[in-house]
Short mmCIF file of the C-alpha atoms (twelve columns), coordinates in Angstrom:
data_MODEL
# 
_entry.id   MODEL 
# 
loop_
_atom_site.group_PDB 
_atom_site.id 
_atom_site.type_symbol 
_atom_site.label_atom_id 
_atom_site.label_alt_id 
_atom_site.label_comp_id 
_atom_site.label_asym_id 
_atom_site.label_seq_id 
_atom_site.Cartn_x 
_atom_site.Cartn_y 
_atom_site.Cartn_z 
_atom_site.pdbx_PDB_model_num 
ATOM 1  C CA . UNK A 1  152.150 151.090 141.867 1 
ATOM 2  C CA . UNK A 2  153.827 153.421 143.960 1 
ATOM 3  C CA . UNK A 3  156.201 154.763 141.802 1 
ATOM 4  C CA . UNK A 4  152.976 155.702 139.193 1 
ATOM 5  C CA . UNK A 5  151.059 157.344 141.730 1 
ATOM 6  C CA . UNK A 6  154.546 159.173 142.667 1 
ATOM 7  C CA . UNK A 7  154.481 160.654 138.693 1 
ATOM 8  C CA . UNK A 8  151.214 160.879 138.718 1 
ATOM 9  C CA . UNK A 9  151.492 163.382 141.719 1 
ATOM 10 C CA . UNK A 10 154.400 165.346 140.464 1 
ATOM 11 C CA . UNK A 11 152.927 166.258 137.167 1 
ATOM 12 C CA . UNK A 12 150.129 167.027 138.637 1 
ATOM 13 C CA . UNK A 13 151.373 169.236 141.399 1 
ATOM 14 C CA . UNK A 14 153.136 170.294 138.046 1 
ATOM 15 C CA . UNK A 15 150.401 170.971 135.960 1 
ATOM 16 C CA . UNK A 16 147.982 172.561 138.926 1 
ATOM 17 C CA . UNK A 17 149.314 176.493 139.700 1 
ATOM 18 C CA . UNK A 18 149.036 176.858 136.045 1 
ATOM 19 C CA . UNK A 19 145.041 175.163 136.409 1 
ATOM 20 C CA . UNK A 20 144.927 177.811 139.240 1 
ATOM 21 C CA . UNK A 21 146.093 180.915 137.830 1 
ATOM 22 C CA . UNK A 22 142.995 180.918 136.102 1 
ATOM 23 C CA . UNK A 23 141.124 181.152 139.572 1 
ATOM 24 C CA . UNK A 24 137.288 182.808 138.883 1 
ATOM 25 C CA . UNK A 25 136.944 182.089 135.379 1 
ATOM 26 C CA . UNK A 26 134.624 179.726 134.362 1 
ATOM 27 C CA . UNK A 27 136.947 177.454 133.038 1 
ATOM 28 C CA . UNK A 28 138.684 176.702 136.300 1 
ATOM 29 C CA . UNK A 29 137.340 173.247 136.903 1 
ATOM 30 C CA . UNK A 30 138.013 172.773 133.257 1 
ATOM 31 C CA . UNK A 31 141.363 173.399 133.695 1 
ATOM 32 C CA . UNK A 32 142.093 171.743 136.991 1 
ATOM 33 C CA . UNK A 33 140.338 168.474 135.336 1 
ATOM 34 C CA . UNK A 34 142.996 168.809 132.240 1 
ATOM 35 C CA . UNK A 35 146.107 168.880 134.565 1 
ATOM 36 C CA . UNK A 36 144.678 165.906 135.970 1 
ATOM 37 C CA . UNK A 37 144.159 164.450 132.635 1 
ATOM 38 C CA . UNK A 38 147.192 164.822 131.334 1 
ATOM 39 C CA . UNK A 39 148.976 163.765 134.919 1 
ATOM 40 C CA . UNK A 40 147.179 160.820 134.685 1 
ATOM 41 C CA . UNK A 41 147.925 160.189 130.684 1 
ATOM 42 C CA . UNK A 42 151.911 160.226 131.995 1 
ATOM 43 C CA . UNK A 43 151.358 157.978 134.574 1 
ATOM 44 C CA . UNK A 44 149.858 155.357 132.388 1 
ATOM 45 C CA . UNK A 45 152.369 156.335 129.728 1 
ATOM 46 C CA . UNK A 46 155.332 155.656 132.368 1 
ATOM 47 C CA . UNK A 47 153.790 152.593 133.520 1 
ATOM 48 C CA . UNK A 48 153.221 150.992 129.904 1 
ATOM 49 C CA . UNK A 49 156.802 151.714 128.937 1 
ATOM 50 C CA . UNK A 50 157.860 149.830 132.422 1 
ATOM 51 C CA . UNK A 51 155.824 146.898 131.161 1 
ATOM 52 C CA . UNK A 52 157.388 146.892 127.948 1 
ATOM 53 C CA . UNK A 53 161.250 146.913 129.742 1 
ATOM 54 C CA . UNK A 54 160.057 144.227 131.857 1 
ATOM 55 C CA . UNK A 55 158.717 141.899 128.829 1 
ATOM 56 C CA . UNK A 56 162.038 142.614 126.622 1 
ATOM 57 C CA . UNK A 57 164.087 141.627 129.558 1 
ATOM 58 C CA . UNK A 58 161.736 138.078 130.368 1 
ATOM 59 C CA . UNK A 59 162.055 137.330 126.555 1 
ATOM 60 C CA . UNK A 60 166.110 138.333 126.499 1 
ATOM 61 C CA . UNK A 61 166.472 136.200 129.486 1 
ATOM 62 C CA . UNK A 62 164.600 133.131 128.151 1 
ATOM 63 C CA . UNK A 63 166.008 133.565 124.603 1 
ATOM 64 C CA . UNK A 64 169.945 133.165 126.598 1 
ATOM 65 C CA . UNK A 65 168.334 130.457 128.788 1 
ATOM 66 C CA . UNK A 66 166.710 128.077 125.643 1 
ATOM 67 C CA . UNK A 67 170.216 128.467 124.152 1 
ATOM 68 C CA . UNK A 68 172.579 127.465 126.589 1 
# 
């Protein structure tokens, strides 16, 4: 959990001095609420594709395991 909320802060600290460039307009919270968004859409992203190492490993390891 750690490590997602670590990616999730990096692109998000990323993503946010381009949000806040746009500082005034009316499409600031917009814009802050997309970085956050898409920060969040990489975290869940990184996190599913950890799941998925960690079940092709479990079924590698008790694929070598039934046949030995």
């Amino acid at each position: 959990m750690a490590v997602l909320g670590a990616v999730l802060n990096a692109r998000f600290a990323a993503l946010l001095p381009a949000a806040l460039a746009a500082a005034g307009s009316d499409g600031e919270r917009g814009l802050v609420r997309d970085a956050f968004r898409v920060a969040l859409e990489t975290g869940q992203t990184a996190g599913a594709a950890a799941v998925l190492a960690g079940g092709l490993v479990t079924a590698y390891l008790l694929h070598r395991a039934r046949h030995r």
